[in-house]
N, C-alpha and C positions, 0 to 999 in steps of 0.2 A: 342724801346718799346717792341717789340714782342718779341725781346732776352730774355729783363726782364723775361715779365710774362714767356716765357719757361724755364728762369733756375730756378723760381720759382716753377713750376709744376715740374721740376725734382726732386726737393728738398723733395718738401710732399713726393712724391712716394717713396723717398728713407727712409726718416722719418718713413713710415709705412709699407715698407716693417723689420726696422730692427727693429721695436715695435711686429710684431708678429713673428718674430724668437725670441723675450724675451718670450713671454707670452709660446709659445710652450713647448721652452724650459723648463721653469719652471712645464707646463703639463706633460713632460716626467717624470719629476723626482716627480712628485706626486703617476704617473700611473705606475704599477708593468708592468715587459719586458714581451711582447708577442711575438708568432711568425707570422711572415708574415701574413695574412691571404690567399695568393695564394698557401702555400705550406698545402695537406691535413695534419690531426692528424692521426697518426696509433697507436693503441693501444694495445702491444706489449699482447702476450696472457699468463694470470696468469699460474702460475709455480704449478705441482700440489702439494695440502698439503700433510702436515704428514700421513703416513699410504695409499693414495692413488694413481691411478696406472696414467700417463698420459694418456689423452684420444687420442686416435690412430683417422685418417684421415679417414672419413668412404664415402664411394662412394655410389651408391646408392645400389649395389649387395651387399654388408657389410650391409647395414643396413637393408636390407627385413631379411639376414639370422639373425641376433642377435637379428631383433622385431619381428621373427617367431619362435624365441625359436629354433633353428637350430644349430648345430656344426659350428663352426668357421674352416673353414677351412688354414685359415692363420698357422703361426709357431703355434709346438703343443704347449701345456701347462699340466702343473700338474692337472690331474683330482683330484676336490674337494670331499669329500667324502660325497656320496650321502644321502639326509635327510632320516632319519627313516620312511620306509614305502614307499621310492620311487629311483629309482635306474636311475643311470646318465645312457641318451640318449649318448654311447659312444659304438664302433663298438668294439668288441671284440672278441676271439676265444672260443668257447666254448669246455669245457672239454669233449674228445671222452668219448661215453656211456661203453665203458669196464671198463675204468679205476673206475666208482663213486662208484661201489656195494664195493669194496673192504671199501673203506673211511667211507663208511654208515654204512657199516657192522660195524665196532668197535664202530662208535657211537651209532647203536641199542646196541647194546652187553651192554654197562656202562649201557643204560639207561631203558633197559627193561629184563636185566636176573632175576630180583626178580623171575620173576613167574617160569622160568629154573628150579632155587637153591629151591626155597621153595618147590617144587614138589618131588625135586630129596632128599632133605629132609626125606619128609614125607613118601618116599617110600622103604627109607635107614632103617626104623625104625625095628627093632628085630623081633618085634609083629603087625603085619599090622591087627589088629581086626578094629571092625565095627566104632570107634569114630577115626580111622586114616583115613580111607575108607572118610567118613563126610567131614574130615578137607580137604581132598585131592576135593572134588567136592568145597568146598568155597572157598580153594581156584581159583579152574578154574573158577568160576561164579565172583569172585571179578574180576579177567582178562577182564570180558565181555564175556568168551568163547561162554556164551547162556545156557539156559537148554538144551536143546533135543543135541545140542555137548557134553557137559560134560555129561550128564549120560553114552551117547556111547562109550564117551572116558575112563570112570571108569570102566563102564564093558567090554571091551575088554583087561585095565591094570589089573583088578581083575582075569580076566580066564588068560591072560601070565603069570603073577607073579604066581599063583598058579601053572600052567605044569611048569615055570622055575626053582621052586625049588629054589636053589642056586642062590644070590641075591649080587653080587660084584658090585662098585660100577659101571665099566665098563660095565656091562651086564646091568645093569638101566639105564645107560647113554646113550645106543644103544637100548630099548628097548621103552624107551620115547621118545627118537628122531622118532622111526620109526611110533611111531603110532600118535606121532604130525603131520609126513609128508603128513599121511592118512588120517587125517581130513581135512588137508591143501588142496588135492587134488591137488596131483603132474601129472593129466594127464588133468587138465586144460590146453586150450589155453589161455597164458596170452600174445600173440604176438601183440601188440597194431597196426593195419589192419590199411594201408595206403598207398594200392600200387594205388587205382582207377581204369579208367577204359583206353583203348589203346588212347582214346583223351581227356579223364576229369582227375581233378586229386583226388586224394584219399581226400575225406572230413568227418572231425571228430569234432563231436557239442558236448562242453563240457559244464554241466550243473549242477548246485549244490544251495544251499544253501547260502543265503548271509553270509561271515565271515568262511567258510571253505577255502580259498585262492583259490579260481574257476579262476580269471583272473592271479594270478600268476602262477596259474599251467598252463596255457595258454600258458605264454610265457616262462616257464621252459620245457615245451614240445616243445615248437617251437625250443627253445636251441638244446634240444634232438635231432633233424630231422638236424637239420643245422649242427650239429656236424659228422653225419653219412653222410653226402653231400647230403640232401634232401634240395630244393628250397620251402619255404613257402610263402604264403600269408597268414594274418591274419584278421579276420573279426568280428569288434568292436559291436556285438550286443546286448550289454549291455549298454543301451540309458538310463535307470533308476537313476542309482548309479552314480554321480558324478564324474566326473575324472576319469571312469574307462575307458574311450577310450585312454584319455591321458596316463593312465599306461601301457595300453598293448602297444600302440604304442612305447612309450619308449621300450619295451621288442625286439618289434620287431627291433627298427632301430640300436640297441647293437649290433645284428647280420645279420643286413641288410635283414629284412624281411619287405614288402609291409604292411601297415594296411588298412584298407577301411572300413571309419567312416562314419555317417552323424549327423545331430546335435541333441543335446541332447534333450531327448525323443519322437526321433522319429522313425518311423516303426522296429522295430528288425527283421521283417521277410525280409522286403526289403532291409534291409544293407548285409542277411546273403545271399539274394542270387545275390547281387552285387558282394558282396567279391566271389564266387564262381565264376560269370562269370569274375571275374577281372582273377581267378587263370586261368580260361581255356584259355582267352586271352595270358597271358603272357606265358604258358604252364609250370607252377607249379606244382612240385611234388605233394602237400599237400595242402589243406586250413583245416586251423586249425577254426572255429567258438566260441566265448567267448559270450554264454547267458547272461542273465540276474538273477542275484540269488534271486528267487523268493522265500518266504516265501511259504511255502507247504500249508498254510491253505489260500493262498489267491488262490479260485479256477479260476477267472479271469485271472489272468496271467499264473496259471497251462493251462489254453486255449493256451494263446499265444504263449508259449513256443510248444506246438501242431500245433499250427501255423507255425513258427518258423520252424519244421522239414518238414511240407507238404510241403508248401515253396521254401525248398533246394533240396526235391527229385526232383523235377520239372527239374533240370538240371542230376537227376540220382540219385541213389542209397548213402542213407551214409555210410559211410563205417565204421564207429565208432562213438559209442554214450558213450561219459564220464562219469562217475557220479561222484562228487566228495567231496569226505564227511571228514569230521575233524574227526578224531581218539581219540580227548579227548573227545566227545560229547558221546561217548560210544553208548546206546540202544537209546538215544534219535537221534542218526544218521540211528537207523534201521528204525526209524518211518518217516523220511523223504526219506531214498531209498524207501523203498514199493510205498511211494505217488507218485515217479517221476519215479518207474517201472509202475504206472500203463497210464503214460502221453505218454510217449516214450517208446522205445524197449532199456533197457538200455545193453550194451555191454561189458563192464568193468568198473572197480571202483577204483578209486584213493584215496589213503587215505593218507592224509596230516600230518604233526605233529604228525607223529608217536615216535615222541623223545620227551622226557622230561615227563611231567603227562600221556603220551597216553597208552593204555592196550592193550597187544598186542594180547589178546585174541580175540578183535572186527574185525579181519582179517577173523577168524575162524566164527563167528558169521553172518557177512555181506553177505560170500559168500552163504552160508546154506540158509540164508534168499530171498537172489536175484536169485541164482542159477548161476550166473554170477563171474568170476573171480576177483581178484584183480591184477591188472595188473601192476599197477607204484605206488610209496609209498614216500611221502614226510619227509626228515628228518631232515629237518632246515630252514634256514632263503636265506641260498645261492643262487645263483642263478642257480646252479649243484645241488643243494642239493634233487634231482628228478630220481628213478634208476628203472630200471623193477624189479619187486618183483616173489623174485624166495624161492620159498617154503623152500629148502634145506637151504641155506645161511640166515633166517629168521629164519628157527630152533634152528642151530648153535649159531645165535646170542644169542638165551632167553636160552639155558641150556649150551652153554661156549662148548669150542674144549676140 
């Protein structure tokens, strides 16, 4: 009996084990094939699209330099060309200062000998009576020359022309060169002072106008120094204006000069004598200072900018004060030297855009009015495009070899 009922009981078991190997079965072929679930998914990484670059493995030193806006220093790459009005953070050599006068020179020359040829004109004429005399002062006052220049300058042509007699065009040619040279004042120092003192280094606060190029001339001078083997530091004290820390810095890291910033609008006088003590620390030739281009009519910040150089003597003496004025703004750039000769002790004057609408007469005009030379001359967009201005080679340029 007990056999029975056991081989009974083996029976169901077997009965319902091969009833759900059916039903499974049929579940398999309902259910789409999956994989194991002991083995993980890995999800193979998207291929890049059309037009873009793979994304390269970044560590964490890769990605502080690329989320800090910093050079990559991995394999180099084709520099992109920089947006208008801002110039790629990219090390590069800068043109030695001998060679730019020569390159400037021809650019002044195309774009400023009107006033040369029109002069040399009017002085070529048969009959030099009183309504050529006229025409020769409007023209130098359309130049910008200034009144009190041009009438000096006519009456010393009126008494040569008369003792010279004999009037070729080569003797007119040498005769206006020379007394251009003499309003020019060819025994000006225009040596842009930067030696310092036997432990500080030479500090030079340039200061101007907003929209005369103040911060590019900045770092177009910094170029300058770097090129000659001077070690700079540069000093972002233009907290006002937007971005303008960011520009100079880009200027300096081109050519591996230090900037020393602090955040935007804050103290100018305390960043300007950081970046001083930063230069004596590392023992820098130069610290270049980049103000703030203050509107001349706003007298508050005319203070600060006062501020600003008590400030920096405090570590010593400055050794140059910039001024730096736009050349196409003409008489309206004399009304802002006088205001910022009367803030600071200004030292020499930069005149920018000197190429294209600018009158080359306002060279003649600025200095008369400051008493102060013009020392460096801006002639384009470059970043060389920045040459010591030398009276001779500036003549040459407006009346042609």
């Amino acid at each position: 009996m007990d056999i029975v009922i056991l081989a009974v009981v083996i029976a169901l078991v077997a009965v319902g084990l091969i009833s759900g190997l059916v039903v499974s079965s049929r579940k398999k072929k309902q259910l789409p094939p999956s994989a194991p679930s002991s083995t993980p998914t890995i999800t193979p990484p998207a291929g890049p699209r059309v037009g873009e670059e793979p994304e390269a493995p970044r560590d964490e030193a890769r990605r502080t330099a690329e989320e800090g806006g910093l050079p990559d220093t991995g394999a180099p790459a084709e520099e992109a060309p920089p947006v208008v009005g801002e110039e790629a953070p990219a090390l590069d050599v800068p043109e030695p200062t001998a060679g730019r006068l020569v390159r400037l020179r021809a650019r002044l020359a195309r774009s400023q000998n009107s006033l040369g040829k029109g002069l040399l004109a009017l002085l070529s004429r048969d009959n030099l009576d009183e309504d050529t005399w006229e025409e020769i002062e409007d023209t130098l006052l359309t130049a910008d020359v200034g009144v009190a220049p041009t009438q000096e300058l006519v009456e010393r042509l009126r008494e040569r022309v008369r003792v010279l007699g004999t009037r070729t065009p080569e003797e007119l040619r040498a005769l206006l060169r020379e007394e251009l040279i003499t309003l020019l004042g060819p025994g000006l120092d225009r040596e842009v002072r930067t030696e310092g003192g036997p432990e500080t280094p030479g500090v030079v606060m340039v200061v101007g106008v907003n929209g005369t190029g103040k911060t590019t001339t900045t770092g177009k001078l910094a170029r300058v120094l770097v090129a000659d083997g001077r070690s700079v530091v540069l000093g972002a004290a233009d907290t006002f204006r937007a971005a303008a820390a960011d520009q100079l810095q880009t200027w300096g890291e081109r050519v591996g000069a230090r900037t020393v910033r602090g955040p935007e609008g804050g103290d100018p006088a305390s960043i300007a004598f950081d970046a001083v003590k930063e230069g004596i620390a590392q023992g820098a030739d130069v610290v270049l200072i980049d103000t703030a281009g203050r509107l001349h009519t706003k007298t508050g910040l005319m203070d600060e900018l006062g501020k600003v150089k008590r400030v920096v003597e405090k570590h010593g003496p400055l050794d140059e004060i910039l001024l730096v004025l736009d050349a196409t703004t003409g008489q309206n750039g004399l009304v802002q030297a006088r205001v910022f000769a009367e803030v600071v002790d200004i030292t020499g004057i930069v005149l920018t855009k000197l190429d294209g609408t600018a009158k080359g007469g306002i060279v003649i005009a600025v200095q008369r009015e400051l008493g102060v030379p013009v020392k460096l001359i801006g002639l384009g967009e470059g970043p060389d495009d920045l040459a010591p201005f030398e009276p001779g080679a500036f003549v040459d340029a407006l009346i042609g070899d």
